[in-house]
LONUZA-671289 format. One record per residue (C-alpha): residue number from 0; x, y, z. Coordinates in nm, 4 decimals. Example, Ala and Ser with C-alpha at 12.3 -4.5 7.8 and 13.67 -1.06 7.14 Angstrom:
<nodes>
node seq: 0	c1: 1.2300	c2: -0.4500	c3: 0.7800
node seq: 1	c1: 1.3670	c2: -0.1060	c3: 0.7140
</nodes>
This chain:
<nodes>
node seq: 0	c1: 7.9653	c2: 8.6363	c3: 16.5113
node seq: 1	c1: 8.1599	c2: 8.9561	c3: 16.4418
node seq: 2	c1: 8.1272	c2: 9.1291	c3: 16.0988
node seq: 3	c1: 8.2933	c2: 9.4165	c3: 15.9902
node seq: 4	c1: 8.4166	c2: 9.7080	c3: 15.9577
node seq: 5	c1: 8.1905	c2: 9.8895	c3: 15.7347
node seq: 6	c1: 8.2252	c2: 10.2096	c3: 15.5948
node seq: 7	c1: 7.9296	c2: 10.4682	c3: 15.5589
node seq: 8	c1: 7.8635	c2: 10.8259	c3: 15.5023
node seq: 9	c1: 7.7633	c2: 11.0521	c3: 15.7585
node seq: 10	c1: 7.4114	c2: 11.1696	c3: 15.5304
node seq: 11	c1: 7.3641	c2: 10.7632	c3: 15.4558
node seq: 12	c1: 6.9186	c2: 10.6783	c3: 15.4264
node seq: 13	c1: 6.8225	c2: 10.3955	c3: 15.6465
node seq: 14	c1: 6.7842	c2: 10.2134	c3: 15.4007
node seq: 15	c1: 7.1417	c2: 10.2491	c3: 15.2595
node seq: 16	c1: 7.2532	c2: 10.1461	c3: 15.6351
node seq: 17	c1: 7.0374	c2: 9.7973	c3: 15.6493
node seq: 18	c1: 7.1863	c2: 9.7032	c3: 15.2650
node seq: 19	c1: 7.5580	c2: 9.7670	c3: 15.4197
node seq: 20	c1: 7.5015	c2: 9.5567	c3: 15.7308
node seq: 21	c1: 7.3230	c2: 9.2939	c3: 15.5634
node seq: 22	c1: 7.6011	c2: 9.3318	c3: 15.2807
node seq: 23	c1: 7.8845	c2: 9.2920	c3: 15.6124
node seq: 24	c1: 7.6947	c2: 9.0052	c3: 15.7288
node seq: 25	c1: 7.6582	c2: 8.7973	c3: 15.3704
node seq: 26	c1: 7.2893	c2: 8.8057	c3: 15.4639
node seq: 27	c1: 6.9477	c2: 8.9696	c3: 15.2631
node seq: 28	c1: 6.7948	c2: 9.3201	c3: 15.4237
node seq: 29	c1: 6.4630	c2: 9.1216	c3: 15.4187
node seq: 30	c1: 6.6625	c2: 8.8997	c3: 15.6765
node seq: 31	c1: 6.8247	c2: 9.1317	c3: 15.9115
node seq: 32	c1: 6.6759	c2: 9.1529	c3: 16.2625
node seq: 33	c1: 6.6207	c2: 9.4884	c3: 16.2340
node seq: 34	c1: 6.4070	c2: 9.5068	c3: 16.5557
node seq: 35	c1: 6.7361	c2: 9.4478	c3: 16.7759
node seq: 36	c1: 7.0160	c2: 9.6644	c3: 16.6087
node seq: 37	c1: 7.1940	c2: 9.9213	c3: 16.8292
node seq: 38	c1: 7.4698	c2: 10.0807	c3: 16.7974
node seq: 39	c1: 7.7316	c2: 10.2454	c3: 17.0903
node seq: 40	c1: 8.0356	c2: 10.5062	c3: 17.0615
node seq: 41	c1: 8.3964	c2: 10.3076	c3: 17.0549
node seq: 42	c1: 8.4717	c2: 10.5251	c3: 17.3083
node seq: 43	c1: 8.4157	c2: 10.4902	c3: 17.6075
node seq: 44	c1: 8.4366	c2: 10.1438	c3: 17.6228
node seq: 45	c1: 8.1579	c2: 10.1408	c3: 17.9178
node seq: 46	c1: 7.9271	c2: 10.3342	c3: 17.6818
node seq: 47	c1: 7.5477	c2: 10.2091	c3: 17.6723
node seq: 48	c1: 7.4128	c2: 10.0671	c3: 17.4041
node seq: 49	c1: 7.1573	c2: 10.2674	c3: 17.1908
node seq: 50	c1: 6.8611	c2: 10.2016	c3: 16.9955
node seq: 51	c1: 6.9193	c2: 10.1814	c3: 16.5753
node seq: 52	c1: 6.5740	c2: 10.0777	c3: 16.4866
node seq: 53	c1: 6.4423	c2: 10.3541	c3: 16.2476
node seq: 54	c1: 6.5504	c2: 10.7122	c3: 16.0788
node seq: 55	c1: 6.5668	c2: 10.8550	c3: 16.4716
node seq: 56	c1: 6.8123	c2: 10.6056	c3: 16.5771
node seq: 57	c1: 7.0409	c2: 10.6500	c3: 16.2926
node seq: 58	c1: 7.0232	c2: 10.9973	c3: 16.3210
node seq: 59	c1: 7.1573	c2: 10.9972	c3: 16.6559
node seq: 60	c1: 7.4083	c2: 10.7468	c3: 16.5993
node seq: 61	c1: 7.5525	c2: 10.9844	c3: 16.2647
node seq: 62	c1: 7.5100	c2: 11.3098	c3: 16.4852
node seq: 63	c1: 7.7803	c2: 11.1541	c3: 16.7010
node seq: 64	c1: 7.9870	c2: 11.0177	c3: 16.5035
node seq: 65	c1: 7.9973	c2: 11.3905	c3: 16.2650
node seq: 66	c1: 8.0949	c2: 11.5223	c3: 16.6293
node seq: 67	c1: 8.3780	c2: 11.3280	c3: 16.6694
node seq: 68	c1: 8.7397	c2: 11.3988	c3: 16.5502
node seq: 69	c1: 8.8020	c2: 11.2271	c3: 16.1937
node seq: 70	c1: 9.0619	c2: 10.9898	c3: 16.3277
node seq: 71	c1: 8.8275	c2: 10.8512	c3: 16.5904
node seq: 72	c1: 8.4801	c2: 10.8274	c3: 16.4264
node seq: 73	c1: 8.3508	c2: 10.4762	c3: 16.4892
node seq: 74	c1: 8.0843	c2: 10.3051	c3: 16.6522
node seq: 75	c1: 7.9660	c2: 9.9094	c3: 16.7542
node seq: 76	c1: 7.6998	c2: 9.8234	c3: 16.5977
node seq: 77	c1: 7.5384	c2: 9.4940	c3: 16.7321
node seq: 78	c1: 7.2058	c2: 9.2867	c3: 16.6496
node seq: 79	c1: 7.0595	c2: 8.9527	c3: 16.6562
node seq: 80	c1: 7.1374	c2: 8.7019	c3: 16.4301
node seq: 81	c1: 6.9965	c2: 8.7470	c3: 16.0716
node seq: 82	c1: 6.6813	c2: 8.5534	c3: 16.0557
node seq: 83	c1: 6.6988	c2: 8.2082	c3: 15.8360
node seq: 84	c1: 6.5623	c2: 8.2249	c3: 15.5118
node seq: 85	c1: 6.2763	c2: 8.0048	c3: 15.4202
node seq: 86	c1: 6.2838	c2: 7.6931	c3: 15.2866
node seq: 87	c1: 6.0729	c2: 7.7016	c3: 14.9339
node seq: 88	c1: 5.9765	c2: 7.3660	c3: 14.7941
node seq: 89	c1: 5.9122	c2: 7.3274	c3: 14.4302
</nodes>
């Protein structure tokens, strides 16, 4: 499944990063698969994918993306599917 684009701000929380993808994906935060998310410059296209677990990882992936050119600051993000959401029985 592809989702997408998003826009965010350079100085975006964590937090403010897992509501947009979960908001891209029609899915809850409490149901994104945080765990596996990583993220990789648009350019090259042979780039490795990096970590985007936690406050380190998005820092990384904002530091450089603010040291790209305007016209060209985008990234991949990828993860695992969102998790299923319980079943509740009443």
């Amino acid at each position: 499944m592809t989702y997408g684009p998003a826009e965010v701000a350079v100085d975006i929380s964590v937090d403010q990063f897992l509501a947009t993808v979960a908001k891209s994906a029609k899915t809850r935060k409490s149901l994104l698969a945080v765990d596996s998310i990583k993220w990789k410059p648009f350019s090259p296209q042979n780039a490795r994918y990096l970590p985007l677990t936690d406050e380190a990882g998005l820092r990384a992936m904002m530091s450089r993306v603010g040291s790209l050119p305007e016209n060209n600051r985008m990234v991949y993000v990828q993860m695992d599917k969102p998790h299923k959401p319980e079943n509740v029985s009443v």
